[in-house]
Every structure is written in C-alpha cells, then in structure tokens.
DRENDO-533431 format. One record per atom (N, C-alpha, C, CB): residue in three letters; x, y, z; atom name. Coordinates in steps of 0.02 Angstrom, whole numbers. Glycine has a CB too. Example, Ala and Ser with C-alpha at 12.3 -4.5 7.8 and 13.67 -1.06 7.14 Angstrom:
BEGIN
REC  resn       X       Y       Z  name
REC   Ala     660    -284     390     N
REC   Ala     615    -225     390    CA
REC   Ala     660    -165     390     C
REC   Ala     565    -224     452    CB
REC   Ser     642    -112     354     N
REC   Ser     684     -53     357    CA
REC   Ser     645       2     394     C
REC   Ser     704     -30     286    CB
//
This chain:
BEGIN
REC  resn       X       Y       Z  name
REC   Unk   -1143   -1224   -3588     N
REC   Unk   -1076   -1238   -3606    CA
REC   Unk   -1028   -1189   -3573     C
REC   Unk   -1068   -1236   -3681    CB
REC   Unk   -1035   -1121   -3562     N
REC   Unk    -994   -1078   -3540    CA
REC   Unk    -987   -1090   -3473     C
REC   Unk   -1012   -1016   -3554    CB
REC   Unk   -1039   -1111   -3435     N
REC   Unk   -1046   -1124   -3370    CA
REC   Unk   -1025   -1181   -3367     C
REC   Unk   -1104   -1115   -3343    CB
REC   Unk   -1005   -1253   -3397     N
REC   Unk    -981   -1285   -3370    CA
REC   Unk    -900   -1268   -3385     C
REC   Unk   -1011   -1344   -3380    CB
REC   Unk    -877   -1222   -3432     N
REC   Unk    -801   -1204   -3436    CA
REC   Unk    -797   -1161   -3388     C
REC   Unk    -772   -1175   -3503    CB
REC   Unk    -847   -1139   -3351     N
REC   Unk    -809   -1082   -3275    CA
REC   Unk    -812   -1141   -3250     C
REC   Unk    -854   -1004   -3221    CB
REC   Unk    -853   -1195   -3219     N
REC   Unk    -847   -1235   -3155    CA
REC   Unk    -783   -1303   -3170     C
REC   Unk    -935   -1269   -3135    CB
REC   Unk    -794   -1296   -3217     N
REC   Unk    -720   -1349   -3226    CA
REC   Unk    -670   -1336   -3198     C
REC   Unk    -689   -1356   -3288    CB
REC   Unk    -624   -1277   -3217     N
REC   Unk    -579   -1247   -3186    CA
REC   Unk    -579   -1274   -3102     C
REC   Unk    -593   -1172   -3200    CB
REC   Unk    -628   -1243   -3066     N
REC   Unk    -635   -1218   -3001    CA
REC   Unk    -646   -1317   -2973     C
REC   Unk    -717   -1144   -2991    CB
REC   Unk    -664   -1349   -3013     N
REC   Unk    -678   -1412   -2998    CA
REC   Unk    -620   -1454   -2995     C
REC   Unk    -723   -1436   -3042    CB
REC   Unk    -584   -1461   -3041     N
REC   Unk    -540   -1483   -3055    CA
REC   Unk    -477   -1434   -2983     C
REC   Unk    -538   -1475   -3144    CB
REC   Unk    -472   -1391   -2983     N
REC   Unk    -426   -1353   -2919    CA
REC   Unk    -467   -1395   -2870     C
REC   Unk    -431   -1253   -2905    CB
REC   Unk    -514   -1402   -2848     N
REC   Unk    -523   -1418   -2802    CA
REC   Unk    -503   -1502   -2779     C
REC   Unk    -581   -1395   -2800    CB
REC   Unk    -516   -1549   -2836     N
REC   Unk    -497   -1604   -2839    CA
REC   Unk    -431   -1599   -2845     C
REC   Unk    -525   -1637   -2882    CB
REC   Unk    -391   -1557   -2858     N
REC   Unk    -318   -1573   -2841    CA
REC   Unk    -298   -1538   -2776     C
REC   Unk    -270   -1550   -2900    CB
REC   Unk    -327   -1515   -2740     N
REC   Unk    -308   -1487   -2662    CA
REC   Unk    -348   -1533   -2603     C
REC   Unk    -337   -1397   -2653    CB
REC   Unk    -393   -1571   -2637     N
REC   Unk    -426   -1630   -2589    CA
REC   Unk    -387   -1695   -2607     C
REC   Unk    -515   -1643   -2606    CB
REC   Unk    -359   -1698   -2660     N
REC   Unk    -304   -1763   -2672    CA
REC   Unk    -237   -1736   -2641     C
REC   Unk    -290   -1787   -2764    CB
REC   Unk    -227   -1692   -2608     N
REC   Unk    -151   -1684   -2594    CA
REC   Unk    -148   -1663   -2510     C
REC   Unk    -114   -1616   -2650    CB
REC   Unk    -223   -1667   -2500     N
REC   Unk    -255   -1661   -2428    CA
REC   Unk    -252   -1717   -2406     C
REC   Unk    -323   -1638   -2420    CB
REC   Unk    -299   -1784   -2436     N
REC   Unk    -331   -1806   -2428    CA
REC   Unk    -275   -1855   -2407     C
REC   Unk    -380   -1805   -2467    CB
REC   Unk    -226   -1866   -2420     N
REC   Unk    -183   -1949   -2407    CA
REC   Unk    -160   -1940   -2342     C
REC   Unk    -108   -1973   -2462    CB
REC   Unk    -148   -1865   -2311     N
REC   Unk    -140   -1842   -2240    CA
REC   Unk    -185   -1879   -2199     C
REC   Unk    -154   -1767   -2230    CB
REC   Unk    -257   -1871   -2202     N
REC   Unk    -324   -1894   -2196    CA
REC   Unk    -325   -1960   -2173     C
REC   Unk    -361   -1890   -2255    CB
REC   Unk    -311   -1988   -2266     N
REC   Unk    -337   -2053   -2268    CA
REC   Unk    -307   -2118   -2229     C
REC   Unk    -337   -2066   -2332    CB
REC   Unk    -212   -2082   -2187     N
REC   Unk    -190   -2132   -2171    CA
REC   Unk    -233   -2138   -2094     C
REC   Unk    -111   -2131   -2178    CB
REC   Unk    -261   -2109   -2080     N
REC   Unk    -329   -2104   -2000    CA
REC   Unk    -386   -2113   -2032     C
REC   Unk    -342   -2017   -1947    CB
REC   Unk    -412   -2157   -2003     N
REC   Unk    -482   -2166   -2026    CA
REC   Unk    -519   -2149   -1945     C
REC   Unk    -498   -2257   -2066    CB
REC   Unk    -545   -2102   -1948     N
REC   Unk    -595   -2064   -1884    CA
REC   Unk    -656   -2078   -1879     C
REC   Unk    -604   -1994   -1886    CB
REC   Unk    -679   -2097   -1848     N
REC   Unk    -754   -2100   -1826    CA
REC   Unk    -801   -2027   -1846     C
REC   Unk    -753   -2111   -1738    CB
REC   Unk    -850   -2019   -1853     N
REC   Unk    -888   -1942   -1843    CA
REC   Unk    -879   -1919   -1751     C
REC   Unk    -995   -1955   -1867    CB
REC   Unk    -868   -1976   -1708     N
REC   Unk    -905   -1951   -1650    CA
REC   Unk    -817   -1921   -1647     C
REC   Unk    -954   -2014   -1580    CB
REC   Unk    -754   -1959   -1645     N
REC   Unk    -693   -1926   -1649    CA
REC   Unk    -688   -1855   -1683     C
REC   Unk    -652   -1969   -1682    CB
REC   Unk    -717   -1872   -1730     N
REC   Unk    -700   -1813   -1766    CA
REC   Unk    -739   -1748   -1715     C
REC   Unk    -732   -1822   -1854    CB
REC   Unk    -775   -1744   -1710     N
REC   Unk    -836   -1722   -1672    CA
REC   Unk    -790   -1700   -1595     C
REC   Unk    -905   -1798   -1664    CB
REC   Unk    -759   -1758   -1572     N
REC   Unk    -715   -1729   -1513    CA
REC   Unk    -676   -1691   -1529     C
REC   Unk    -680   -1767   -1478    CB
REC   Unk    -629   -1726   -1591     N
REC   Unk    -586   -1671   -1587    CA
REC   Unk    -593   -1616   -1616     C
REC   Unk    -537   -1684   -1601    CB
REC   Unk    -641   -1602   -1654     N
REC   Unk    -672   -1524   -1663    CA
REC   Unk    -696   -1505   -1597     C
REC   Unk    -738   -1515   -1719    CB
REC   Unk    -741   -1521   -1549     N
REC   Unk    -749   -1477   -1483    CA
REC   Unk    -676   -1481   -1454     C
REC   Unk    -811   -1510   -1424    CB
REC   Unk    -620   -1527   -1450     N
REC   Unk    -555   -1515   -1414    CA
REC   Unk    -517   -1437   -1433     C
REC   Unk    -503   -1581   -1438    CB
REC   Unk    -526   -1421   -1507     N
REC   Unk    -514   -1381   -1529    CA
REC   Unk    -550   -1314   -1510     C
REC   Unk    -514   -1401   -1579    CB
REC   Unk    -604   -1329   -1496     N
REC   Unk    -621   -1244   -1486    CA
REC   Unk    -628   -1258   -1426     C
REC   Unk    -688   -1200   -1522    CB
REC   Unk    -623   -1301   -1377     N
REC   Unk    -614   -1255   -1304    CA
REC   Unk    -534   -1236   -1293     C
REC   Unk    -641   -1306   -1229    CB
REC   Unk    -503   -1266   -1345     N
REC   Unk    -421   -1237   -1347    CA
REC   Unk    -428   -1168   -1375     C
REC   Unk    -363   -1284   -1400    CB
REC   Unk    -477   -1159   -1406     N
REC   Unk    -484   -1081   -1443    CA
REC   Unk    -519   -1030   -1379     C
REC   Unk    -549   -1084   -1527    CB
REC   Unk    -550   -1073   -1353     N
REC   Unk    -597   -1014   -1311    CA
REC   Unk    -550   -1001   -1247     C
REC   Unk    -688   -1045   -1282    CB
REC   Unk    -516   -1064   -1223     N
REC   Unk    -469   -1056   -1148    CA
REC   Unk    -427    -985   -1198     C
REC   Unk    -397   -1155   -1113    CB
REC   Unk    -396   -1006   -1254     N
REC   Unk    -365    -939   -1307    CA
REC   Unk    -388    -892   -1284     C
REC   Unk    -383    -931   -1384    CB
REC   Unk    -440    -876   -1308     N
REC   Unk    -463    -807   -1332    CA
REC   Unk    -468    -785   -1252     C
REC   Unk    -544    -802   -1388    CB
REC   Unk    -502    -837   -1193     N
REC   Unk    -512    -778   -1134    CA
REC   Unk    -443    -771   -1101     C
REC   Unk    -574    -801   -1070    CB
REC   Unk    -384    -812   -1115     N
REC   Unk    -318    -785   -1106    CA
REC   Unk    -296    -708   -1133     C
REC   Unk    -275    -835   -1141    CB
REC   Unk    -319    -723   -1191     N
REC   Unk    -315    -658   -1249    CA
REC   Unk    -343    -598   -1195     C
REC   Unk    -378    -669   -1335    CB
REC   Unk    -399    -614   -1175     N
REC   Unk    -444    -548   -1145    CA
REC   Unk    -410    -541   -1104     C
REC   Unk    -517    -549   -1121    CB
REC   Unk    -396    -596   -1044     N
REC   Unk    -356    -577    -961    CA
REC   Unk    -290    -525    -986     C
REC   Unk    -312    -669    -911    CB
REC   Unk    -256    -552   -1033     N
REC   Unk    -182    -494   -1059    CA
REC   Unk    -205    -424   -1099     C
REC   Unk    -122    -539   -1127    CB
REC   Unk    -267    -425   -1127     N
REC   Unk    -281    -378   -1165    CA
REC   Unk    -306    -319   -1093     C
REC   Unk    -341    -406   -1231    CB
REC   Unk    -327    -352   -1039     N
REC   Unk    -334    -314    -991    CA
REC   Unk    -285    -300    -935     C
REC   Unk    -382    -332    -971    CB
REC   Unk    -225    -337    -923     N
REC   Unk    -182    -341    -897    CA
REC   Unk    -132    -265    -928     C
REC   Unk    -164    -415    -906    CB
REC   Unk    -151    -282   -1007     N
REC   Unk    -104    -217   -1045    CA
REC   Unk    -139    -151   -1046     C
REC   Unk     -87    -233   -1129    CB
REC   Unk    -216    -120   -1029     N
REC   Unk    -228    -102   -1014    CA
REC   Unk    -222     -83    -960     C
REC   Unk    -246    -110   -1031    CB
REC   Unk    -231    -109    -903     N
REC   Unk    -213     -85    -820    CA
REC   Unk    -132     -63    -825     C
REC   Unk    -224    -163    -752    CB
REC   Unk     -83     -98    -880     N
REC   Unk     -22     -58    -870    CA
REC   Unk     -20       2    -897     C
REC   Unk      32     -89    -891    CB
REC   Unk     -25      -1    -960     N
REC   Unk     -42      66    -984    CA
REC   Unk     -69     126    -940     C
REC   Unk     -88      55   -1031    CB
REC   Unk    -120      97    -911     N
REC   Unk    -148     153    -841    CA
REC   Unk     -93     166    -805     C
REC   Unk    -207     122    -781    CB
REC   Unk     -55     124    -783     N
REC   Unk       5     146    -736    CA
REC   Unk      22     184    -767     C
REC   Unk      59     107    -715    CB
REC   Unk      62     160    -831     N
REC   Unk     130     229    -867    CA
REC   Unk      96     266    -870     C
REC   Unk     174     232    -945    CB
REC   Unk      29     293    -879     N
REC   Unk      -8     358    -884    CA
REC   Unk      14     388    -819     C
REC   Unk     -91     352    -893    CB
REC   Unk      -8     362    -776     N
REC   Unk       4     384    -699    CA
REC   Unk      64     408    -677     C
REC   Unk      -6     332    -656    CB
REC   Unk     127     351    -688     N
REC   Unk     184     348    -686    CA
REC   Unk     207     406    -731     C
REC   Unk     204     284    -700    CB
REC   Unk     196     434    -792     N
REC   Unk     205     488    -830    CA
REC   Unk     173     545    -816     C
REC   Unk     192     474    -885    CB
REC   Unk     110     538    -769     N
REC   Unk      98     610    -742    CA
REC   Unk     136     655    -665     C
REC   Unk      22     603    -730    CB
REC   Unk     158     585    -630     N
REC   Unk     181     596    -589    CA
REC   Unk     256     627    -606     C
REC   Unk     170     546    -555    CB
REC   Unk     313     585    -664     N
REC   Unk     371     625    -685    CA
REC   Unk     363     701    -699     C
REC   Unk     396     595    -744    CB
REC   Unk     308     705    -726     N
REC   Unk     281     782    -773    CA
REC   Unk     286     809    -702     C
REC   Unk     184     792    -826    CB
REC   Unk     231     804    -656     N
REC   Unk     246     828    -581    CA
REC   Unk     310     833    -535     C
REC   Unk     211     792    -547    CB
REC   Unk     349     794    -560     N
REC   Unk     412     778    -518    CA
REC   Unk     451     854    -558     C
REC   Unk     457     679    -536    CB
REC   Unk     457     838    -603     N
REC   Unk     495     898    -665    CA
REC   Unk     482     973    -651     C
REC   Unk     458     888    -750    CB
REC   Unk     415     966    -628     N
REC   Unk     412    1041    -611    CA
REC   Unk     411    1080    -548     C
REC   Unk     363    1060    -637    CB
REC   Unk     410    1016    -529     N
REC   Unk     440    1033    -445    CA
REC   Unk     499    1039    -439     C
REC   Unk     430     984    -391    CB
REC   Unk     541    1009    -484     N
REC   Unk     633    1012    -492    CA
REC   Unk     644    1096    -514     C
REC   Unk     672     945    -573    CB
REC   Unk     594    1100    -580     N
REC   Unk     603    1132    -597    CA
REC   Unk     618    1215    -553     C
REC   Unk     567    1114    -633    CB
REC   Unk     559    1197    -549     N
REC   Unk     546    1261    -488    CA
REC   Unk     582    1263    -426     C
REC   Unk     474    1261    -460    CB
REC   Unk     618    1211    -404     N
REC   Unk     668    1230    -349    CA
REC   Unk     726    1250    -380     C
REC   Unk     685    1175    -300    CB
REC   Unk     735    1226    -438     N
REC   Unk     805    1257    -474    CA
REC   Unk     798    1347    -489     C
REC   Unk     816    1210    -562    CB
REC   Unk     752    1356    -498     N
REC   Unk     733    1430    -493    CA
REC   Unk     737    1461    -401     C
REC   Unk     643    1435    -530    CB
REC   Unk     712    1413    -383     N
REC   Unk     720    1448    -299    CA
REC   Unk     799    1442    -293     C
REC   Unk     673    1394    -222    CB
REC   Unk     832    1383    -296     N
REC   Unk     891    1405    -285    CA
REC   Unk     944    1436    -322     C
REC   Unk     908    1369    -267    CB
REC   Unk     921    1457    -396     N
REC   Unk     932    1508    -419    CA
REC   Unk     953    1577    -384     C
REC   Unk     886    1510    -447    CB
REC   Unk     880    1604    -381     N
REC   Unk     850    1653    -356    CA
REC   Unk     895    1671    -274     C
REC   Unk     765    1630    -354    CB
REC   Unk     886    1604    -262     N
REC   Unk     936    1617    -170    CA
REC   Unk     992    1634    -181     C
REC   Unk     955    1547    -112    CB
REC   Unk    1048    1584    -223     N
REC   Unk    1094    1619    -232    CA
REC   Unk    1122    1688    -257     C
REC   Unk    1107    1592    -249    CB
REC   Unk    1068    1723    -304     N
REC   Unk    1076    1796    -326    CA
REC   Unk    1080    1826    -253     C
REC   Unk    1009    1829    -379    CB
REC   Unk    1024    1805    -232     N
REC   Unk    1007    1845    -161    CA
REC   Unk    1084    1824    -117     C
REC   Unk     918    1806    -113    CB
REC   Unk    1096    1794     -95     N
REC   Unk    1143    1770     -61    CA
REC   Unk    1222    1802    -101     C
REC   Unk    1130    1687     -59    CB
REC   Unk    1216    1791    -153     N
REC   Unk    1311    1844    -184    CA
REC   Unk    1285    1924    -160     C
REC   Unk    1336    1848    -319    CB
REC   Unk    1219    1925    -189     N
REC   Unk    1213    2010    -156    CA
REC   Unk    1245    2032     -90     C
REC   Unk    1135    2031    -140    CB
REC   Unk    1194    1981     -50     N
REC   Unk    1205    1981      21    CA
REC   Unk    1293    1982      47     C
REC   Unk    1165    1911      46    CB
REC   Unk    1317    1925      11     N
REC   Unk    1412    1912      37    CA
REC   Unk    1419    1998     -12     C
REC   Unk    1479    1801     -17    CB
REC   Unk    1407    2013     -48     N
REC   Unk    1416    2083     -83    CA
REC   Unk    1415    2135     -17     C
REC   Unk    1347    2102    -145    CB
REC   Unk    1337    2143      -1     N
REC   Unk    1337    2194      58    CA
REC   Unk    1383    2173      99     C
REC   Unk    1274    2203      95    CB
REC   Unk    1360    2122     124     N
REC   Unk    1455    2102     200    CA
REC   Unk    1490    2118     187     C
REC   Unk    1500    2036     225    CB
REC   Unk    1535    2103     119     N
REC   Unk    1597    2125     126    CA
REC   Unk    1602    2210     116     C
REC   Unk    1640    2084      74    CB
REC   Unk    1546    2231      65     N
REC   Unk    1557    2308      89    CA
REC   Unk    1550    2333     164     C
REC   Unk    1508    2349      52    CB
REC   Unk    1509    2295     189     N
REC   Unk    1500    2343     264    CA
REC   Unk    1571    2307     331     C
REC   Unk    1388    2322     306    CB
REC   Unk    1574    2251     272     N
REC   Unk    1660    2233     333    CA
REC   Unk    1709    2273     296     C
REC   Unk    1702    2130     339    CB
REC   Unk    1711    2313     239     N
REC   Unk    1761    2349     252    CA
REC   Unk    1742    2419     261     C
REC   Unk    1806    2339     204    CB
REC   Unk    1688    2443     270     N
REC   Unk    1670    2508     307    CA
REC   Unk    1668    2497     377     C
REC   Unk    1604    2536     288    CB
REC   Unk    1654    2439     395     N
REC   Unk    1675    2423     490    CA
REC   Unk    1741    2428     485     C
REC   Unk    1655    2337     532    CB
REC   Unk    1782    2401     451     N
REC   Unk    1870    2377     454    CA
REC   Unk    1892    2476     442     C
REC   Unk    1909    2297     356    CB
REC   Unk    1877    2484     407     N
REC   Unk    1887    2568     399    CA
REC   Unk    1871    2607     454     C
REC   Unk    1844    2601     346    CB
REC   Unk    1809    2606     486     N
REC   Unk    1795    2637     548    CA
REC   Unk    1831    2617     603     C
REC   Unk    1734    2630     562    CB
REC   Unk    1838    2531     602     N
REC   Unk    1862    2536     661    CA
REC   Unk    1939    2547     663     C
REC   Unk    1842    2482     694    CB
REC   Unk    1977    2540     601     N
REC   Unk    2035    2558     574    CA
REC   Unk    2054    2625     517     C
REC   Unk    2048    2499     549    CB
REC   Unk    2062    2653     532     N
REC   Unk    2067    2721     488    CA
REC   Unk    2133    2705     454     C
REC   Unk    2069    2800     535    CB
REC   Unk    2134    2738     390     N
REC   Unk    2181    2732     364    CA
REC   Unk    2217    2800     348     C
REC   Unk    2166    2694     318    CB
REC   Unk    2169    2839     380     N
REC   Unk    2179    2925     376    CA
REC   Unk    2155    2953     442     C
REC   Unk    2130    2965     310    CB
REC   Unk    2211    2994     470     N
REC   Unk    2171    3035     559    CA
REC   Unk    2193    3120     531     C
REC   Unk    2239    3003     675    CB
REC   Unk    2154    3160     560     N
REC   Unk    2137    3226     534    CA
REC   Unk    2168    3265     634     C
REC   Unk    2021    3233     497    CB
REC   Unk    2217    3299     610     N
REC   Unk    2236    3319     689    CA
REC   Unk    2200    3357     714     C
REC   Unk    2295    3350     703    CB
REC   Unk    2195    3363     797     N
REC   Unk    2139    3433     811    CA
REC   Unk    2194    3418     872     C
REC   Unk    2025    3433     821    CB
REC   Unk    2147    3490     907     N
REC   Unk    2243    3544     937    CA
REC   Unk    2229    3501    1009     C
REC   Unk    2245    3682     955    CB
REC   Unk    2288    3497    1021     N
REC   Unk    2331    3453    1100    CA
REC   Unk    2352    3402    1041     C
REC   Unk    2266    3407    1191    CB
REC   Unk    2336    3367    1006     N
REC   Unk    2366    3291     967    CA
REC   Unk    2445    3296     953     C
REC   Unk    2325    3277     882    CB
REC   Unk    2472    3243     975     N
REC   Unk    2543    3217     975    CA
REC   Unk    2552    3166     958     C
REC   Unk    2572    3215    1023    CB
REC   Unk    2603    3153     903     N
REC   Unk    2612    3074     877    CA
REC   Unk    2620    3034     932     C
REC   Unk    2675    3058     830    CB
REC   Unk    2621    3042     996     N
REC   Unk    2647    2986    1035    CA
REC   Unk    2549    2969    1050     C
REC   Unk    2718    3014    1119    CB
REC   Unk    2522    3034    1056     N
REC   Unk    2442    3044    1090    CA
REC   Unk    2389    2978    1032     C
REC   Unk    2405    3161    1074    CB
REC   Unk    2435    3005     952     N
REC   Unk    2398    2999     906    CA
REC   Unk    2387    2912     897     C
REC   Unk    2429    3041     847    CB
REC   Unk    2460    2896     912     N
REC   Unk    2475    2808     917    CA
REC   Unk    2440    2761     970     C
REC   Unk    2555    2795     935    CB
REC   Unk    2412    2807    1017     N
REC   Unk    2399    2765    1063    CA
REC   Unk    2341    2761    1071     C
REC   Unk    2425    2774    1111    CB
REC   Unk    2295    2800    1020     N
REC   Unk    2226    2796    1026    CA
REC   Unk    2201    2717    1013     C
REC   Unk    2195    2850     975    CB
REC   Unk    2150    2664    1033     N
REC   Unk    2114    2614    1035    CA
REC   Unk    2108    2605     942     C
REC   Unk    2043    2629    1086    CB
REC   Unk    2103    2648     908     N
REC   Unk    2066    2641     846    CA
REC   Unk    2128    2650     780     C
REC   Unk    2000    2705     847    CB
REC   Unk    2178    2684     803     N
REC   Unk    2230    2687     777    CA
REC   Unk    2297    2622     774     C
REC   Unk    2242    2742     804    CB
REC   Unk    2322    2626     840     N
REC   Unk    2369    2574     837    CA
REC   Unk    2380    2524     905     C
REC   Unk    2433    2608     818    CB
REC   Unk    2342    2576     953     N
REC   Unk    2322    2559    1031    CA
REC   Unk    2398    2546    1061     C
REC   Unk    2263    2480    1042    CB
REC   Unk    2454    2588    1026     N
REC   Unk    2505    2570    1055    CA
REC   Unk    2556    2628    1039     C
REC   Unk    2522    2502    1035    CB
REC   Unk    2569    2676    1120     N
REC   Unk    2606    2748    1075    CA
REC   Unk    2658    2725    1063     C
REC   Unk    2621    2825    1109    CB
REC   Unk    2707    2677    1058     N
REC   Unk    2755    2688    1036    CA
REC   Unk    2795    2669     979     C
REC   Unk    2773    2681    1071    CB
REC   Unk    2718    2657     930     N
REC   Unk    2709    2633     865    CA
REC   Unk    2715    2714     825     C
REC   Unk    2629    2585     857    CB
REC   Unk    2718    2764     871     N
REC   Unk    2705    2842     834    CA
REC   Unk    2766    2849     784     C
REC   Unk    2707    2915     897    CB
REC   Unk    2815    2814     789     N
REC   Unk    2874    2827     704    CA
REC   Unk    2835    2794     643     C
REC   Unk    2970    2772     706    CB
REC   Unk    2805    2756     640     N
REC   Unk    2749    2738     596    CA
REC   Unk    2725    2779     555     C
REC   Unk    2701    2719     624    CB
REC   Unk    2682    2830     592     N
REC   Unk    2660    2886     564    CA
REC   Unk    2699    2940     546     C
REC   Unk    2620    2907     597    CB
REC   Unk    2764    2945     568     N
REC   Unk    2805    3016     553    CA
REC   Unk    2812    2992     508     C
REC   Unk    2868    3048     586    CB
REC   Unk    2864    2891     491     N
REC   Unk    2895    2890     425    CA
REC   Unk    2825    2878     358     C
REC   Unk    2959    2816     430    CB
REC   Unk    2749    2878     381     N
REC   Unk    2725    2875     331    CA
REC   Unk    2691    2932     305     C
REC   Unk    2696    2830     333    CB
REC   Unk    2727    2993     337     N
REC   Unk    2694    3080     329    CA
REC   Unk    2763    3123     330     C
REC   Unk    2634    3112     410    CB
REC   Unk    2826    3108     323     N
REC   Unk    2874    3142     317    CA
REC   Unk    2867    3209     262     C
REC   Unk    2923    3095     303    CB
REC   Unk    2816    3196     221     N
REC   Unk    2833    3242     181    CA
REC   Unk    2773    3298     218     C
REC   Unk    2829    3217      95    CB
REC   Unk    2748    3287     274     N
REC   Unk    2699    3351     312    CA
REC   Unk    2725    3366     365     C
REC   Unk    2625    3338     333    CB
REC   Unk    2779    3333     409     N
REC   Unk    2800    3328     482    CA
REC   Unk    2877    3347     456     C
REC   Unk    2786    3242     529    CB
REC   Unk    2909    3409     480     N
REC   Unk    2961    3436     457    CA
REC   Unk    3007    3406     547     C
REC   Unk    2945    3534     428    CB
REC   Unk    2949    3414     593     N
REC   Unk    3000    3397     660    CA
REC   Unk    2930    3360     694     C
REC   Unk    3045    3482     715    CB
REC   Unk    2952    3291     691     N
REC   Unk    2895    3245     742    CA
REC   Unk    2862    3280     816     C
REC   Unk    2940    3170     772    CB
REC   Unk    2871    3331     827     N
REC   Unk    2853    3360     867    CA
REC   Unk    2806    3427     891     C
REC   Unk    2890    3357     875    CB
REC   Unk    2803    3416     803     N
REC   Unk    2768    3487     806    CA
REC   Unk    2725    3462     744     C
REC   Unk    2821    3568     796    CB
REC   Unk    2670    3453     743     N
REC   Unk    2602    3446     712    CA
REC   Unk    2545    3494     712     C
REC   Unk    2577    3395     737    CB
REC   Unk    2498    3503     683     N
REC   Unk    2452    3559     691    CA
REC   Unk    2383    3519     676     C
REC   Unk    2470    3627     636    CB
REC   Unk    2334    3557     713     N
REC   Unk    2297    3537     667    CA
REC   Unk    2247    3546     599     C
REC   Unk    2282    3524     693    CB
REC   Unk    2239    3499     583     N
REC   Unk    2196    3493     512    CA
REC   Unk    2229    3477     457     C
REC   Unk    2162    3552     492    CB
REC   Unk    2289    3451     511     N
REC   Unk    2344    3405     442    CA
REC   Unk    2319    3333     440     C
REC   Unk    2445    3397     464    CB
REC   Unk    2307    3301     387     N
REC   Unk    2286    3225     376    CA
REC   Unk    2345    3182     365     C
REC   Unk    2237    3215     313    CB
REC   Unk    2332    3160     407     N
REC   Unk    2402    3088     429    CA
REC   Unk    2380    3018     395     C
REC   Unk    2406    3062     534    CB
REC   Unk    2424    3006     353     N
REC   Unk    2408    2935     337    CA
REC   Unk    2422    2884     399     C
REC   Unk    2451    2914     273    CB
REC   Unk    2390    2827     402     N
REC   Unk    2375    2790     439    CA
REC   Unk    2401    2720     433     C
REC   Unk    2320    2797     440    CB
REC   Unk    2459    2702     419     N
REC   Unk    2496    2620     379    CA
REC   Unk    2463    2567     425     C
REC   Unk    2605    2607     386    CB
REC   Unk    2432    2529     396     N
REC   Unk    2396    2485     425    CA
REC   Unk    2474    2406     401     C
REC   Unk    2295    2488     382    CB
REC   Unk    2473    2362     469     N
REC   Unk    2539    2318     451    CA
REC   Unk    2515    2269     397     C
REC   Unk    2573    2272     520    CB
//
C-alpha cells in the first residue's frame, strides 16, 4: 500500500507530461524507420556540432598562444623603452654638464683672449696698451682706458708699472 502511494504520485506526473507532450506528437504519425532518421539526422547535427566546437576550442587556443606571445613581446618592447629612457636620461645629464664645461671654458677663452684687467710693466703706454691684439687691437681706442681708470691715471701719460687697468669691454 505505501508503495503504491509513492508510485502514484510519480505516475500520474508522468501521465500528465505525456498528455501535454503527446498531442504535439500525435498530430505526425512517424514511421520507426523516420523516426530512426530523424534521430541519426540529429546526431550527425550534434557531431558536425561538437567537431565545430573542437576546430574553435582550438582556434581559441592557438589565439591565446598569440596574446601570450604578443604580451611577451610588449613586456620586451617596455623594457627596451624603458632602458633607452634611462640612456637618454643619463645623456642628457652628461650633455648639460658638458654645455656646463663649454660655457665655462668659453668664458675662460673669452677672458684670455679678452682681458678685462692688464697689469702695466715698464715701456707700457696707453696708446702701446690699446693697440695690443688681445686688448682692443686698436691704439686709438687708449681714452677708453684712461676714462675707465681715472681714479689711478692722474695724467694719461704717465703710468707705472704694476698698476691694474681695467679693461671696458664694448
């Protein structure tokens, strides 16, 4: 008795999901050998499936391999960037140094070859002093130097030496 109150249940569900199936069914009446086709129609539609399935499941694999590739090569690209951004870093320190030294040694050339200070030694005459190559290369630039030493040159004509003459550069 208990056992036929479990299978009732499950019997009765089933007779109402085969009656609500079944009028789908019943308006085709199929042969076995139809039926039979169209169950094999069906699974070679499943199997052409599934080895579609495989050709893309391997297709997405071989891409995946790329972006691996494609992502090792960026990683490589990056640190090659990287590292030239450090070289040209590095050059430019080197290089402001460098325009650093030039311009100090262009104005220790510009100084040497232009004095901005001459120290007299004996025969020197403002006319002697103006006309030197390194000074003004021109004596008759020598009021230059009186009006920029008036307060050491009492008479433009009489200088001594080991007096320091400023040197007015134009």
């Amino acid at each position: 008795m208990k056992a036929i109150r479990a299978i009732l249940p499950a019997t009765v569900l089933g007779v109402l999901v085969l009656g609500t199936a079944l009028p789908a069914f019943a308006q085709e009446k199929m042969t076995l050998e139809e039926w039979q086709a169209r169950l094999d129609a069906c699974n070679t539609r499943e199997q052409t499936a599934q080895a579609r399935i495989r050709d893309l499941d391997s297709q997405i694999a071989a891409l995946r391999q790329q972006i691996a590739g494609v992502d090792a090569q960026i990683n490589t690209e990056r640190q090659a960037i990287t590292n030239l951004n450090q070289q040209v870093t590095t050059t430019q320190s080197q290089l402001n140094t460098a325009r650093a030294d030039l311009e100090t040694a262009k104005r220790q050339l510009d100084e040497a070859l232009h004095p901005t200070s001459y120290t007299v030694v004996k025969g020197d005459c403002l006319w002697n002093i103006a006309k030197k190559p390194i000074i003004y290369n021109d004596p008759f630039k020598w009021p230059r130097i009186y009006e920029a030493n008036k307060n050491q040159i009492k008479d433009p004509d009489l200088i001594y030496p080991k007096q320091v003459f400023k040197i007015p550069r134009p």
